[in-house]
N, C-alpha and C positions, 0 to 999 in steps of 0.2 A: 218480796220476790219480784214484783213490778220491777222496781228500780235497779234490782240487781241484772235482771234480762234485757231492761235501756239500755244500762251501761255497756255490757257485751257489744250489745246491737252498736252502739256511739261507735264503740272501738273499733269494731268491725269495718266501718262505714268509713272511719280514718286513714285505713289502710294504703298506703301509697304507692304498693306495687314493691318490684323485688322479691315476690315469693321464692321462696323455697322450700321442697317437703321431700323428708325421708322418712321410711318406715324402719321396724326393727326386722331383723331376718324372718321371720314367723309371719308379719305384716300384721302383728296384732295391735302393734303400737305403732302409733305413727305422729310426727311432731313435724309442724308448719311453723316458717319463720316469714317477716315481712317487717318490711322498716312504715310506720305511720308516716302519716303527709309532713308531719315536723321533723321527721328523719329519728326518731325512737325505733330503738331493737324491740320486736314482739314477737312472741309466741305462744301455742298454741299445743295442745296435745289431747287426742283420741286412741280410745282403747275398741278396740273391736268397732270400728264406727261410730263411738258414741263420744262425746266430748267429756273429758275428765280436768283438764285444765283449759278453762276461756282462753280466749286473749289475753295476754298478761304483759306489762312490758318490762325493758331489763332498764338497768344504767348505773352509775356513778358518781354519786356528788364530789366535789374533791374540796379540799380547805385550801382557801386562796388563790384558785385558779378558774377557771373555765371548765365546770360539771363536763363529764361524758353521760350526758344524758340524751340529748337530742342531737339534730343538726347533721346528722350523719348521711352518709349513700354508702352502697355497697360496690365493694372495688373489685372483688371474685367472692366464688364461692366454688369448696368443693368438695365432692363425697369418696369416701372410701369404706372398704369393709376387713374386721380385723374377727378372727378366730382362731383362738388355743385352748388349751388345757393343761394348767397348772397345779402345781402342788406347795397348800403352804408347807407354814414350817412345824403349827399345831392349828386344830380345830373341830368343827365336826364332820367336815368333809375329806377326803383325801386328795381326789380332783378337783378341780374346779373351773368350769369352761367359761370362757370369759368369749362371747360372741357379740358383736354388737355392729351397725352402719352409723357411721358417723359425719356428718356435715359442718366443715369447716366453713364461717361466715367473716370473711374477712372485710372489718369499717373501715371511714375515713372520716374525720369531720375535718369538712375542707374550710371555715371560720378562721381553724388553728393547724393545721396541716399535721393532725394527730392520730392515731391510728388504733385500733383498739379490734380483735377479734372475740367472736364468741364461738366456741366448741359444741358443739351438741355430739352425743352417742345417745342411740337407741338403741336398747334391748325389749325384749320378748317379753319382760317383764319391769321395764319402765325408761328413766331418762334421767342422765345426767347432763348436765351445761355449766360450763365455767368464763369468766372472761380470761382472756391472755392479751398482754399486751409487749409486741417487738417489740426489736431494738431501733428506738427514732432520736429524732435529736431534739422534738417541739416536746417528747414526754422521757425524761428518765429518773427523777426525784417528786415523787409526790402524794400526798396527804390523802388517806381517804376520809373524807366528814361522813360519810354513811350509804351503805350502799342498797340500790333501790331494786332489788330484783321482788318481782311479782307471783304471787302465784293465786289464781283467779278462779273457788270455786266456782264448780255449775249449782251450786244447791246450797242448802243450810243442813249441813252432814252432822251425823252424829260425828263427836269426835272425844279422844282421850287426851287429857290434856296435864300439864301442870303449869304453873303461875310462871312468866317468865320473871326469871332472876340471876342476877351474873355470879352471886354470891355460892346457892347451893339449889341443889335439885332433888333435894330430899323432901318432897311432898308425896302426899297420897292420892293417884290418880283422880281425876274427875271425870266422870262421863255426861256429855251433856250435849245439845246442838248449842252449834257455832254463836246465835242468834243469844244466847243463854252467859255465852260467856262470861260477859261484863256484868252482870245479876250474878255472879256465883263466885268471881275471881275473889275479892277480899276473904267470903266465908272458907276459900280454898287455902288462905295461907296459914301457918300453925304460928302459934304464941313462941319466934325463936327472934333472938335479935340479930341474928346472920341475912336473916331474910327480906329483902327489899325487894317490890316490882316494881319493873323500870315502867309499868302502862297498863290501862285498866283491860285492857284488851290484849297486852303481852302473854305468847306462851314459850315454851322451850323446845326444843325439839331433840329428837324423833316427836313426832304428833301423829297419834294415828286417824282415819275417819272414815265412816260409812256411807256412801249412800245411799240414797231412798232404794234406787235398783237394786242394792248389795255388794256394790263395788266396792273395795277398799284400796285406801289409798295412804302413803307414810313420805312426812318430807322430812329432809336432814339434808345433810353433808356427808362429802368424803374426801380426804386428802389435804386435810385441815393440818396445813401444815405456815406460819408464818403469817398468820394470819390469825383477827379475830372471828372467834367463834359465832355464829349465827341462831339467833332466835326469829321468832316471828312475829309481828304486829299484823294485830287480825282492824281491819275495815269491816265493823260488824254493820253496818249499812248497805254497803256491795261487795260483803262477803269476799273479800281478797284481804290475802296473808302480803306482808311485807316483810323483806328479810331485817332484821336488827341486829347488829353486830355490835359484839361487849366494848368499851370505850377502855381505853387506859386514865390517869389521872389526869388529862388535861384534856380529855374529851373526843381524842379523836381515835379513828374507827381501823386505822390501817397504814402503816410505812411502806411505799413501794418503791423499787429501783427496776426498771425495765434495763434488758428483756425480764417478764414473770409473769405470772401466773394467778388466780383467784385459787383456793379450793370450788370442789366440785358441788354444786346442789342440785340434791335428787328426787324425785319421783319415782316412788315406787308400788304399784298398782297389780291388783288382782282381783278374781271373784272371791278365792279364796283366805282367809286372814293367815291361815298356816303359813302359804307359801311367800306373805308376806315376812314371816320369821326368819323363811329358811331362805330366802332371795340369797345371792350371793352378791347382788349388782355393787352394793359399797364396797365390800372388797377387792373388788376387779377395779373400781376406779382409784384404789387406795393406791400408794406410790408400791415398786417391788420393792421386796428384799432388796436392799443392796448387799448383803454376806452371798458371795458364791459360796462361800461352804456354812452350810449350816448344821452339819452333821454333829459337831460340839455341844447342839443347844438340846437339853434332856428335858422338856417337858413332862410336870408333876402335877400331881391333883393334891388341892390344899383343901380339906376339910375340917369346916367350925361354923361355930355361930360367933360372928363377928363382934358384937360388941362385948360378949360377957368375956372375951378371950383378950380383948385388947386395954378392958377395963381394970382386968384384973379378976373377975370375978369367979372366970373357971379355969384352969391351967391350959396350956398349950400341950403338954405332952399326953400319950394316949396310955405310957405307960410309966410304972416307977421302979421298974425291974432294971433299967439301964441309965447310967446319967449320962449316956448320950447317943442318938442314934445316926446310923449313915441312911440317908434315901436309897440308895441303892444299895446298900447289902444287911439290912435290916432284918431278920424275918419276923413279922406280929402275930405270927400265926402261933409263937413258940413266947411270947411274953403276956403276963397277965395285965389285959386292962382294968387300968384306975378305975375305974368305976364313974369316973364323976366329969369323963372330956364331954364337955357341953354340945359334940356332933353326937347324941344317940336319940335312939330313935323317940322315944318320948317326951324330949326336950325340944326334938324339934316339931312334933307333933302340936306340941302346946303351944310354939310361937305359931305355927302354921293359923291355928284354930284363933 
């Protein structure tokens, strides 16, 4: 814990000015940006006053070129505020208010006269930040080798985790402090040959975790669109996550053509673990509908237990009165069920148990 509290302090103390801070509407969250004295993106984020995210820094290594890591100033910066209320197309919600203050951090690295922003939205209920990168003529074809975004607990949180792996993510949760990880990870993976972890400290995300205070906290993505998908590398030393991004066959982490875009990576924070379920914050940074009409789309509810039904082991139909039914003009209320569709209630009782 020493070392982990230096380290804060270090970063702290790097700081080289360029602040900027916005809060979410509510002002319960509030996220601080500052470029360090080497010209590094960092940030910062408090929940109700209290520090949930250290100093963390961003960046971008790139394959064959000059990283956007350091070396940067800030060229503007500016904030706006956006609020609606939407409706998807299914879910559990019908509205959904997407409120958020947002700070546009526009870099430079003047080395390579290349340009690189970072997006922050605050909400009331956490933080999203992406890089984007205009349209310039010193960057429009370029490789990413791995990208370095930080995220910097204050503690050695409880957390829920599974093994990162690009493969699959069908593990059985672990719960464990941070500290714990790398003592637990190998006993975490099952006897499958799908299964490889890229690190002994990798996990996948959504990862959720507690603090000592009772705050809880969930990182992920949204808008994961064109891009490789993001895990974590945990720093179990000074307790900081690094993002991991899946490789394709020759190792590299990302294809970009500027003007584009990163996906979005989030924070999402509460007292409560509920409201961590029901946040709506990843959907509001998810891209729209592009269907103006989406009146054609008839959302259903598909009930089974998935493997005995796909294995072959229990039929898909619910009944054997008809050899075919319509979803919509069906009535089940007037057919006798099979007896043996693997959704009843004592079959699933017994996987449950």
């Amino acid at each position: 814990m020493k070392k982990f509290v230096l380290s804060a302090a270090l970063l702290f103390s790097a700081l080289a000015g360029n602040a900027e801070g916005i809060s979410s509407p509510s002002g319960m969250v509030k996220l601080d940006f500052e470029l360090t004295k080497d010209g590094r993106p960092a940030y910062q984020v408090d929940y109700k006053g209290t520090p949930v995210i250290n100093p963390s820094t961003l960046g971008l290594e790139l394959k064959g070129a000059t990283s956007l890591m350091d070396g940067f100033k800030v060229v503007k910066t500016s904030t706006s505020t956006f609020d609606e209320t939407w409706q998807p197309v299914w879910g559990e919600t019908k509205d959904i208010r997407n409120h958020y203050n947002e700070l546009l951090v526009e870099l430079e690295q003047p080395s390579t006269t290349r340009f690189m922003n970072i997006r922050f939205r605050v909400y009331d209920d956490g933080v999203g930040f992406r890089y984007e990168f205009p349209q310039q003529k010193n960057l429009v074809y370029f490789v990413i080798k791995e990208e370095h975004s930080r995220f910097a607990m204050t503690g050695d949180h409880t957390a829920w985790w599974i093994p990162g792996d690009y493969d699959t993510q069908e593990y059985d949760y672990t719960e464990s402090k941070l500290s714990e990880i790398r003592g637990l990870l190998q006993g975490a993976v099952s006897d499958n040959a799908s299964q490889t972890v890229f690190s002994p400290t990798g996990v996948q995300t959504s990862i959720q975790l507690k603090t000592a205070d009772g705050v809880y906290l969930n990182l992920h993505e949204a808008a994961l669109v064109d891009y490789s998908c993001m895990h974590l590398n945990l720093d179990d030393k000074n307790l900081v996550f690094e993002s991991w991004l899946t490789p394709d066959a020759q190792g590299n982490k990302g294809y970009m053509q500027s003007p584009c875009h990163t996906p979005w990576r989030t924070v999402i924070v509460s007292d409560d673990a509920r409201e961590i379920l029901a946040s709506n914050l990843i959907l509001n940074l998810n891209e729209p509908c592009k269907y103006d009409d989406t009146s054609w789309i008839k959302p259903v509810k598909y009930v089974g237990v998935w493997w005995e039904m796909i294995a072959g082991g229990k039929p898909w139909a619910y009944t054997f009165d008809l050899p075919s039914v319509k979803l919509d003009d069906t009535d089940y209320s007037k057919v006798k069920p099979n007896g043996i569709h693997p959704a009843n209630t004592a079959n699933v009782k017994k996987y449950i148990d």
